[in-house]
Backbone as CSV, one residue per row, in Angstrom:
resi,resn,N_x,N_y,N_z,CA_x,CA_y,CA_z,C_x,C_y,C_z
1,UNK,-54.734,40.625,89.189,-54.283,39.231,89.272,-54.950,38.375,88.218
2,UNK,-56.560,38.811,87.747,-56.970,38.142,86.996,-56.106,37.596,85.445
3,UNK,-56.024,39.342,85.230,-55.881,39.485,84.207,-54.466,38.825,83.746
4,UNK,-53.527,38.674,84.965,-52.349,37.986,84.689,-52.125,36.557,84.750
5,UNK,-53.493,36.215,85.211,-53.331,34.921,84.786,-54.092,34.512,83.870
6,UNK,-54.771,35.096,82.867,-55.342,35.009,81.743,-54.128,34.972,80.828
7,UNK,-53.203,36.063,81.246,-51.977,36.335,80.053,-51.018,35.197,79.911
8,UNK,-51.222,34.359,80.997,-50.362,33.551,81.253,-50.694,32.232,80.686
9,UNK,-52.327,32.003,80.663,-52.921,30.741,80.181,-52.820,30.893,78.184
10,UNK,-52.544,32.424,77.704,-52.910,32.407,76.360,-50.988,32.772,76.372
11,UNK,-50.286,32.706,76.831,-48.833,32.266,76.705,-48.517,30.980,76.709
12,UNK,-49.183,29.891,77.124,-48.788,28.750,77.581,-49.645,28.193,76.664
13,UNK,-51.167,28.483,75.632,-51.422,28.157,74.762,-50.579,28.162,73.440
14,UNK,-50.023,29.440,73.390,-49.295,29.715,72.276,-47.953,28.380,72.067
15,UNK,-47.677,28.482,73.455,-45.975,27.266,73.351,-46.762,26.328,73.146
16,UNK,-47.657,25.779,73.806,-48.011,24.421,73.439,-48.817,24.244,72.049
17,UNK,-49.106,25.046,71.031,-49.585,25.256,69.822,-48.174,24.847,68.995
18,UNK,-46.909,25.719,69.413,-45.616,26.181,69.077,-45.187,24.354,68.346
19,UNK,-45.043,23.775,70.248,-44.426,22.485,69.880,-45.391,21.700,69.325
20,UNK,-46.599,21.617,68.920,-47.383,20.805,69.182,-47.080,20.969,67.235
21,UNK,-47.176,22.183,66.330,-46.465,21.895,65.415,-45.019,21.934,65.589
22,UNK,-44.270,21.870,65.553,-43.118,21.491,65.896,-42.729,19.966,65.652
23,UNK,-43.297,19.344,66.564,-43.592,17.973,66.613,-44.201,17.627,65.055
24,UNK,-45.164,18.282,64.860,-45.582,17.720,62.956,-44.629,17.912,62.306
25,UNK,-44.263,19.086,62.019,-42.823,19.593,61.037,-42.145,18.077,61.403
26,UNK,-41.478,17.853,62.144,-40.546,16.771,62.425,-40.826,15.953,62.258
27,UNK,-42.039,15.250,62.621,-42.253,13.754,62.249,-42.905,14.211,60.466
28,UNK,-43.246,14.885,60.284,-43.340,15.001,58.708,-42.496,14.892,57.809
29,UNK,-41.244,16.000,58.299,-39.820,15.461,57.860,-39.258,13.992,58.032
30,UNK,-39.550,13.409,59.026,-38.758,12.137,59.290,-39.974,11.053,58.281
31,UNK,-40.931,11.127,58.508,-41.707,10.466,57.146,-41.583,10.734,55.915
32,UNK,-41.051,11.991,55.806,-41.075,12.277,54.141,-39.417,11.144,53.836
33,UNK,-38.725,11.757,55.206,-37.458,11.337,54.242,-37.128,9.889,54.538
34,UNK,-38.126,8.910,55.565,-38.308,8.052,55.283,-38.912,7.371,54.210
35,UNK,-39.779,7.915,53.675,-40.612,7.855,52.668,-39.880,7.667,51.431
36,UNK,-39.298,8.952,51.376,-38.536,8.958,50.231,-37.051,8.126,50.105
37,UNK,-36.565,7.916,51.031,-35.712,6.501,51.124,-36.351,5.090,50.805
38,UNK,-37.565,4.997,50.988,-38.349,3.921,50.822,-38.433,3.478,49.166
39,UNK,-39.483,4.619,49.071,-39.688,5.001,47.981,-38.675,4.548,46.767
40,UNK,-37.183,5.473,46.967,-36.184,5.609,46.155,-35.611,3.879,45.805
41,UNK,-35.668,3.436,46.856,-34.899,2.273,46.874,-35.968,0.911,46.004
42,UNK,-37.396,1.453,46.612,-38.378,0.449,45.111,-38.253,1.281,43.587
43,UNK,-37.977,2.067,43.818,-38.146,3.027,42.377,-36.398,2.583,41.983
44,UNK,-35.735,2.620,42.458,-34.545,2.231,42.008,-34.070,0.358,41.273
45,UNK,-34.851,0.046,42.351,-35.062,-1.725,42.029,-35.782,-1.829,40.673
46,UNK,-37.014,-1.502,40.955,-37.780,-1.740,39.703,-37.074,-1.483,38.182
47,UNK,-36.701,0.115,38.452,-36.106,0.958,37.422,-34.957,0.117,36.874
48,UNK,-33.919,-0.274,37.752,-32.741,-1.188,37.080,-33.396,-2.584,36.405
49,UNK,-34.068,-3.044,37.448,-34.581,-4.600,36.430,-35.583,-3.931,35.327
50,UNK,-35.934,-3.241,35.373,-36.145,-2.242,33.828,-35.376,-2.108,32.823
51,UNK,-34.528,-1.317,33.124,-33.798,-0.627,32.428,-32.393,-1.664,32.481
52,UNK,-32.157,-2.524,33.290,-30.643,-3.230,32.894,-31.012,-4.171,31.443
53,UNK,-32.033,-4.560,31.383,-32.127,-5.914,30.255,-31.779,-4.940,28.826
54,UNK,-32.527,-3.718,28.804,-32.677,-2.866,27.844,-31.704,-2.313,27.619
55,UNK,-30.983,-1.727,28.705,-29.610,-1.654,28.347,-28.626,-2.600,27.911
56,UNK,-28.586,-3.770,28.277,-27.403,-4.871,28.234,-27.927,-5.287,26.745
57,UNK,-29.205,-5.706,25.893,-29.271,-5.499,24.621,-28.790,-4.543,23.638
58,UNK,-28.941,-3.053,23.835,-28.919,-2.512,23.199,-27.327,-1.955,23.159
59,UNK,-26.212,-2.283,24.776,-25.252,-2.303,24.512,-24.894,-3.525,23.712
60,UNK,-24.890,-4.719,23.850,-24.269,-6.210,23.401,-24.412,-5.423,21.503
61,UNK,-26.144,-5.262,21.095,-25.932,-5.151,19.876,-25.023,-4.015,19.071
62,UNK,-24.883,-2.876,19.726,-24.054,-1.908,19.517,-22.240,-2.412,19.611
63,UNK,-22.191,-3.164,20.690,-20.753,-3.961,21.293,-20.373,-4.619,19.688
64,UNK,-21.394,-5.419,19.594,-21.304,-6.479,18.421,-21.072,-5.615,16.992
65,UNK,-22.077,-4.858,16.878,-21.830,-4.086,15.368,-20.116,-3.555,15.455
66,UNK,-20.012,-2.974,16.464,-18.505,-2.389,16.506,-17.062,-3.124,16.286
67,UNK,-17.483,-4.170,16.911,-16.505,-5.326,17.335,-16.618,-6.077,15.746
68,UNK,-18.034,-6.148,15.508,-17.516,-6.916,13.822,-16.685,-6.465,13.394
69,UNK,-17.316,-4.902,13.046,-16.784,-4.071,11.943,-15.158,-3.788,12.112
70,UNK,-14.266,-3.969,13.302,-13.271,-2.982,13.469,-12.183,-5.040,13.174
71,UNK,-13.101,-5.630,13.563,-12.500,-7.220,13.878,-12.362,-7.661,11.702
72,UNK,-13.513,-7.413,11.475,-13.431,-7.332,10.238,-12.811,-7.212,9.173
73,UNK,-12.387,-5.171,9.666,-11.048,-4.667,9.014,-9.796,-5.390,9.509
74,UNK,-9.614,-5.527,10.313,-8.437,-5.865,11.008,-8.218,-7.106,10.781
75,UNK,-9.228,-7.744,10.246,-9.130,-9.298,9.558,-8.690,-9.339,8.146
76,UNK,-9.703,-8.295,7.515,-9.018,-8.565,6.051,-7.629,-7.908,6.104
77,UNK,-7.363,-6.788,6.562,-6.052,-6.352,6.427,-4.929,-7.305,6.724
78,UNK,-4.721,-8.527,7.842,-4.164,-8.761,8.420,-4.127,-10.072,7.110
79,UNK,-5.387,-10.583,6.782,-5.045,-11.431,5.825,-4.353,-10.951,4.342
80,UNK,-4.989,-10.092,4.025,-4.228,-9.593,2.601,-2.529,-9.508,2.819
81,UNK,-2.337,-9.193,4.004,-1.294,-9.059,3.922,-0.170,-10.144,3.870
82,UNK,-0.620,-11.228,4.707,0.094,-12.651,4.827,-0.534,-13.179,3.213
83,UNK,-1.237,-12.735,3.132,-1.898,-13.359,1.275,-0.489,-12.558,0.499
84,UNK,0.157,-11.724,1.072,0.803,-11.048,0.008,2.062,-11.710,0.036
85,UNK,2.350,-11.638,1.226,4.062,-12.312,1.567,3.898,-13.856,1.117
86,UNK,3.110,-14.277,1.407,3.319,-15.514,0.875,3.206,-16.044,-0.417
87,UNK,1.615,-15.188,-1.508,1.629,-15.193,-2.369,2.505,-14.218,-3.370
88,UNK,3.622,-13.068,-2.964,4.682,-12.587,-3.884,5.491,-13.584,-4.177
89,UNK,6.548,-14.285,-2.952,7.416,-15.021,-3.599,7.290,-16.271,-4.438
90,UNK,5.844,-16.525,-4.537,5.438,-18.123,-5.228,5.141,-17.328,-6.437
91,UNK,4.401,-15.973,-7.031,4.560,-15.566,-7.986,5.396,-15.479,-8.940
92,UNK,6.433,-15.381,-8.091,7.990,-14.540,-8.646,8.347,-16.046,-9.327
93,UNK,8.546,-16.948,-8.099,8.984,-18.507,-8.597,7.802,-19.015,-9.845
94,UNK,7.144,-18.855,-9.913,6.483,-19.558,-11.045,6.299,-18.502,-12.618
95,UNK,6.581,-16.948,-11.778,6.838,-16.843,-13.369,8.455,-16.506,-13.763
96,UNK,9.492,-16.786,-12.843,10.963,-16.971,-13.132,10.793,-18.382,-14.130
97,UNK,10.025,-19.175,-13.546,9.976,-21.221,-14.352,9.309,-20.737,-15.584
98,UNK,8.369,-20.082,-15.513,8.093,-19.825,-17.309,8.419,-18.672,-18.119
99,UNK,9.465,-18.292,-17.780,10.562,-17.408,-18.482,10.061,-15.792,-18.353
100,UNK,9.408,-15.360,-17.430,8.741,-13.967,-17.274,9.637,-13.481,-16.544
101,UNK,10.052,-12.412,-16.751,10.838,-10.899,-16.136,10.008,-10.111,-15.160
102,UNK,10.770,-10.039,-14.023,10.173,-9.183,-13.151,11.082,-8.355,-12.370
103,UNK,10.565,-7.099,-12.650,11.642,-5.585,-11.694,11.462,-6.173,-10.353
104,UNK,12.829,-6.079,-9.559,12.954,-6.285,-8.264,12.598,-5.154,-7.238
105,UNK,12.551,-5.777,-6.093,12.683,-4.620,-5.155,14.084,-3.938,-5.111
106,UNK,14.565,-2.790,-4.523,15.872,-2.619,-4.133,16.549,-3.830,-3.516
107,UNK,15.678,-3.799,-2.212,16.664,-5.149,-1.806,16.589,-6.195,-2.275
108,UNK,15.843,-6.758,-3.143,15.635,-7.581,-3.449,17.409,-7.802,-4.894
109,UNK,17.158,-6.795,-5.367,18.517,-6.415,-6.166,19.657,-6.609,-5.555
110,UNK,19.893,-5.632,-4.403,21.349,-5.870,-3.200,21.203,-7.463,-2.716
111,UNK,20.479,-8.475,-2.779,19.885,-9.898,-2.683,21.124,-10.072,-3.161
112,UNK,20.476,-10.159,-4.336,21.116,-10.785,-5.333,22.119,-10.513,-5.963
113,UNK,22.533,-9.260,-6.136,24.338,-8.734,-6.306,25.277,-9.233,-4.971
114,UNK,24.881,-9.383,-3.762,25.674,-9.762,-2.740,25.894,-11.567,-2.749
115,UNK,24.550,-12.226,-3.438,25.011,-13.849,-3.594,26.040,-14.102,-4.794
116,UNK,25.491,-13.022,-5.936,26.243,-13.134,-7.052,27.614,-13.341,-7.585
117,UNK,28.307,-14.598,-7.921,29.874,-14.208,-7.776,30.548,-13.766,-9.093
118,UNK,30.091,-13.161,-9.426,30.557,-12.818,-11.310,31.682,-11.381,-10.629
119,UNK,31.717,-10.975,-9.376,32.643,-9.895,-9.221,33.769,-10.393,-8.724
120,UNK,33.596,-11.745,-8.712,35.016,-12.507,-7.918,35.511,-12.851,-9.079
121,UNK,35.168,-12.442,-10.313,36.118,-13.376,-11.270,37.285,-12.576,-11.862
122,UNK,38.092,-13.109,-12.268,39.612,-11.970,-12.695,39.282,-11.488,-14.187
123,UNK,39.755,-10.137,-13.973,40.311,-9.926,-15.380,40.831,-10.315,-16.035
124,UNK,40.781,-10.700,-17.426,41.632,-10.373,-18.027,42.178,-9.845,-19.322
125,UNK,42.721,-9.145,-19.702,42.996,-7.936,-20.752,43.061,-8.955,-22.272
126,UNK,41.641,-8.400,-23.012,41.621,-9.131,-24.129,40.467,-10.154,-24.408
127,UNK,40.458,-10.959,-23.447,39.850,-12.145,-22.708,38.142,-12.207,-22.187
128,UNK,38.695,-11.650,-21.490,37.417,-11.304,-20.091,37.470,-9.403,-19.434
129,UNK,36.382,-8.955,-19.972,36.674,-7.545,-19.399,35.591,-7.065,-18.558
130,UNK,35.611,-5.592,-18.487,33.635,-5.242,-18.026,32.707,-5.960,-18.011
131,UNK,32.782,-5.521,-19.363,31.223,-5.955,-20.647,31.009,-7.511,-20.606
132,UNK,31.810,-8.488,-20.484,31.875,-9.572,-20.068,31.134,-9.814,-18.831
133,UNK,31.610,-9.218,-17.599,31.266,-9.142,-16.308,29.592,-8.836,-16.666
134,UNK,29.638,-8.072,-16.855,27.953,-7.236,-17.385,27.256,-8.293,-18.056
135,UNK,27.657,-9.068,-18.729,26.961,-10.019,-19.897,26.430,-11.274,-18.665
136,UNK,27.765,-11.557,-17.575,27.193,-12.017,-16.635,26.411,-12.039,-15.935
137,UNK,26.171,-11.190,-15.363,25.900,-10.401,-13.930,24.278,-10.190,-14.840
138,UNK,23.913,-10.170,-15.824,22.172,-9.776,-16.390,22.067,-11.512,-16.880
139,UNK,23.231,-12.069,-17.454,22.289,-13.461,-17.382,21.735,-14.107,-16.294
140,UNK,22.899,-14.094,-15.400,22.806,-14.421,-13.586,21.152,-14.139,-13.484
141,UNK,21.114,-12.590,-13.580,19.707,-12.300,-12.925,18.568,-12.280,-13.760
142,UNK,18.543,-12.868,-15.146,17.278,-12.912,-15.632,16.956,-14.724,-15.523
143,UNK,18.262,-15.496,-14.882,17.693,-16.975,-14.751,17.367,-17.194,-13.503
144,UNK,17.090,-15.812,-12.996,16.146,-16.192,-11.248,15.268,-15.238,-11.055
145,UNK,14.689,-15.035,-12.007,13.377,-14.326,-13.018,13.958,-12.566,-12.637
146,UNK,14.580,-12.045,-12.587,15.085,-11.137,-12.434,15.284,-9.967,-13.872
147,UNK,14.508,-9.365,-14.135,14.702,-8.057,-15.312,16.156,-7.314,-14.853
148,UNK,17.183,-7.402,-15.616,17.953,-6.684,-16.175,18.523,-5.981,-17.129
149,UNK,19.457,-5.186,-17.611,19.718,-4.352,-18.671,21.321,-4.348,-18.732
150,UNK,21.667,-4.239,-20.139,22.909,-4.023,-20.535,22.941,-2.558,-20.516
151,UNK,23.620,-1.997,-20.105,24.333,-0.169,-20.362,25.275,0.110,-20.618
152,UNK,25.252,0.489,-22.114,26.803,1.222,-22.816,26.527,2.421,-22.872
153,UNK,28.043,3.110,-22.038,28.256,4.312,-21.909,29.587,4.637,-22.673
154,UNK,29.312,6.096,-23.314,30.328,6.388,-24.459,31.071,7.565,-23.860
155,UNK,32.162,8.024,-23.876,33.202,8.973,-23.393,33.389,9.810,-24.493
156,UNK,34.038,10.703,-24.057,34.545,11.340,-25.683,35.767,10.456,-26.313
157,UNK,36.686,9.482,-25.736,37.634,8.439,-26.307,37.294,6.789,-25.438
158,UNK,36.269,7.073,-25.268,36.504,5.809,-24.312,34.779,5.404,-24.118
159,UNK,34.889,3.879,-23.727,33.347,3.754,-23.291,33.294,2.552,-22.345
160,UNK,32.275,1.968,-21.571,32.451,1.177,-20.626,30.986,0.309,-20.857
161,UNK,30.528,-0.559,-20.113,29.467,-1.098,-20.311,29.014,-1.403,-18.177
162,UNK,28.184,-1.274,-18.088,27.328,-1.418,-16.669,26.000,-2.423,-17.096
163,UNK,25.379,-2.704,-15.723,24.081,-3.599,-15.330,23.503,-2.736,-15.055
164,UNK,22.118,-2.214,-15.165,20.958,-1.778,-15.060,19.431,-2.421,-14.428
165,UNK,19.032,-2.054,-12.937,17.967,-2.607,-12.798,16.876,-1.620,-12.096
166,UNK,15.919,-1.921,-13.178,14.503,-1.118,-12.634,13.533,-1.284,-11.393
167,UNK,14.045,-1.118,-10.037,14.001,-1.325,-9.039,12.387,-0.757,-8.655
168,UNK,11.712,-1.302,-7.945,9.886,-1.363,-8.206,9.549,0.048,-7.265
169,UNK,10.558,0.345,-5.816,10.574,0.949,-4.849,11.556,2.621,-5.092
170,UNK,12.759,2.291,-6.305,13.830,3.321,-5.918,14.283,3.288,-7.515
171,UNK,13.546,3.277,-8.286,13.769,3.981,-10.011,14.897,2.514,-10.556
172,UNK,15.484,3.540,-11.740,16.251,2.623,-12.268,18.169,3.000,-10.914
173,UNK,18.522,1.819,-11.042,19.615,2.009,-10.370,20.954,1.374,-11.473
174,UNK,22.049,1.916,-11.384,22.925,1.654,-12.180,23.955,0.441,-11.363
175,UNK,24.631,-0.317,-12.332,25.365,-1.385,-10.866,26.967,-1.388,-11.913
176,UNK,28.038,-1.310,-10.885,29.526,-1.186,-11.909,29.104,-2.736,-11.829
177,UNK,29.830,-3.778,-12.754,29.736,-4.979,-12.962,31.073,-5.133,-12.237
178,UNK,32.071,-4.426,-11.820,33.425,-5.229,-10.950,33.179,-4.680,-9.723
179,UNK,32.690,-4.166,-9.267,32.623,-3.855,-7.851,31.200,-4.135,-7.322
180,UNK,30.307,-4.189,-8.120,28.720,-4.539,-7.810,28.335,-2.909,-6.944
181,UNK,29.119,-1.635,-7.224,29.063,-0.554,-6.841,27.588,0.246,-7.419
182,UNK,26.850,1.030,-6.691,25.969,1.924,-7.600,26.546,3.187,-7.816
183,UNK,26.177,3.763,-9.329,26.967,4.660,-10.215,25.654,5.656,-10.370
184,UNK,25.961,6.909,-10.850,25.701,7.867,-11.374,25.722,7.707,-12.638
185,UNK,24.488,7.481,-13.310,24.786,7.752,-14.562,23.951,8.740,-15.546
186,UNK,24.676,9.549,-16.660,23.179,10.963,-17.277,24.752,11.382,-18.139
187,UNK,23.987,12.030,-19.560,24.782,12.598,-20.142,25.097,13.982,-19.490
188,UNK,26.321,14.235,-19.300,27.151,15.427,-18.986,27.411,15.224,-17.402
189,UNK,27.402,13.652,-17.071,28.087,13.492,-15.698,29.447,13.306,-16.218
190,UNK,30.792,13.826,-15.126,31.849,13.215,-14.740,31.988,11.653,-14.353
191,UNK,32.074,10.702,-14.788,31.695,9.615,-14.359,32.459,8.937,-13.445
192,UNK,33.891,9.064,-13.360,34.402,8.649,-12.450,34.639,10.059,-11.253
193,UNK,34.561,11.084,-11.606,34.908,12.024,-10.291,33.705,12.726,-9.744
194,UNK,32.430,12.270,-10.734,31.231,12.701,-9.707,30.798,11.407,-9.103
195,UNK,31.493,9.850,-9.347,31.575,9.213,-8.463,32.191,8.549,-7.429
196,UNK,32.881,9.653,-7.236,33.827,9.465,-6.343,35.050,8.706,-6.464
197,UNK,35.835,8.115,-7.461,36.547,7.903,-7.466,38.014,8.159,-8.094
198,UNK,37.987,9.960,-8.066,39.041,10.765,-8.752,38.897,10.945,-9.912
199,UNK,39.585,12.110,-10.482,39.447,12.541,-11.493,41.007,12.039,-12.604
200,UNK,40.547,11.512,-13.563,41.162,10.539,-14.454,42.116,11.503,-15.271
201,UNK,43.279,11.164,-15.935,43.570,12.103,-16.932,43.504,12.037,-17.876
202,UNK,41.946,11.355,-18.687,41.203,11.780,-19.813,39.716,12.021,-19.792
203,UNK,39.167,12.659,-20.484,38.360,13.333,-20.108,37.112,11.781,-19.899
204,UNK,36.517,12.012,-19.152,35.481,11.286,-18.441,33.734,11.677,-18.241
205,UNK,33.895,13.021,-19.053,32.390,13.165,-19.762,31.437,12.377,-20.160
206,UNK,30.406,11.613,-19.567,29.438,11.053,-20.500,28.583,11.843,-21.621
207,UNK,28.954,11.127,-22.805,28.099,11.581,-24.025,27.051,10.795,-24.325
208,UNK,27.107,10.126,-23.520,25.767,9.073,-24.397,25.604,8.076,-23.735
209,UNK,24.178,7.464,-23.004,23.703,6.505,-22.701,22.962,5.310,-23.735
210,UNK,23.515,3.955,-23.312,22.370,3.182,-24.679,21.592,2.147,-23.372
211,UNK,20.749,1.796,-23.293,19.855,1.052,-22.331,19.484,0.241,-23.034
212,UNK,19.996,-1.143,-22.320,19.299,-2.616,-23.445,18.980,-3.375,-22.722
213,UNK,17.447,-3.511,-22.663,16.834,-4.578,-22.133,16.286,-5.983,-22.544
């Protein structure tokens, strides 16, 4: 009997050893992770009013360098460009007033062949022909500062005369003076049936270009 209740007092030591850590583990845990909630939340405070000023400088000055630089480009570009539109056509006008020649744009050409009325005027045989039309149609456009060209073209029996303008965007372009049409023109073209408008019954070979500016 002794002995079983000896076994019994060093069993009942052991559990109460058991919980007795038990109880530490737990409230150790519940302090640590109180602790460390504590802890986290001054370490977090501090750390931001730390670290926000240092950050919000070093973003603003980074913000700022970027924002110049991109505000910058996007400034001069935006100005050069209204510098351009506005300062081309006052160019053009002031050196049309002191007698200077200047190659057009394409459209700037179709402009001005579509206001132009030198294609409304009549033929007539003897009188008034092409080359007439042509003599027009380049005075027209060199008195609204406009560079043009006379073009005589020679056939093997025959020859014609066209307007010529050196277009800044799309080369030289050829213009019929009665239709204000664009032509094909190069020695050893068909001139009327590689431009479409049938084949003639004399020969219509170009032999020869003359360009007079």
């Amino acid at each position: 009997m002794g002995r079983l209740k000896k076994g019994c007092l060093i069993g009942a030591g052991v559990v109460v050893s058991l919980v007795v850590i038990f109880v530490w583990f737990a409230a150790y845990a519940g302090g640590q992770n109180e602790g460390y909630a504590e802890g986290y939340d001054i370490g977090h405070a501090e750390g931001y009013d730390r670290g926000y000023p240092e950050g919000y400088e070093k973003g603003q000055l980074e913000g700022y360098d970027e924002g110049h630089s991109e505000g910058y480009d996007e400034g001069q570009l935006e100005g050069y460009n209204e510098g351009q539109v506005k300062g081309y056509p006052a160019g053009r006008a002031t050196a049309a007033s002191e007698g200077f020649l200047i190659n057009p744009s394409y459209q700037e050409m179709k402009e001005f062949l579509k206001a132009d009325t030198t294609d409304t005027k009549q033929l007539v045989e003897g009188e008034y022909g092409g080359r007439d039309m042509a003599a027009d149609i380049n005075k027209n456009a060199e008195a609204q500062g406009i560079r043009a060209a006379m073009v005589y073209i020679e056939f093997p029996k025959y020859n014609c005369t066209l307007v010529a303008f050196e277009t800044i965007d799309k080369g030289l372009i050829f213009i019929h003076p009665i239709n204000d049409a664009e032509m094909k023109v190069g020695v050893g073209i068909k001139y009327y049936e590689d431009n479409g408008y049938g084949k003639p019954d004399w020969d219509d070979t170009i032999k020869e270009v003359v360009i007079s500016w």
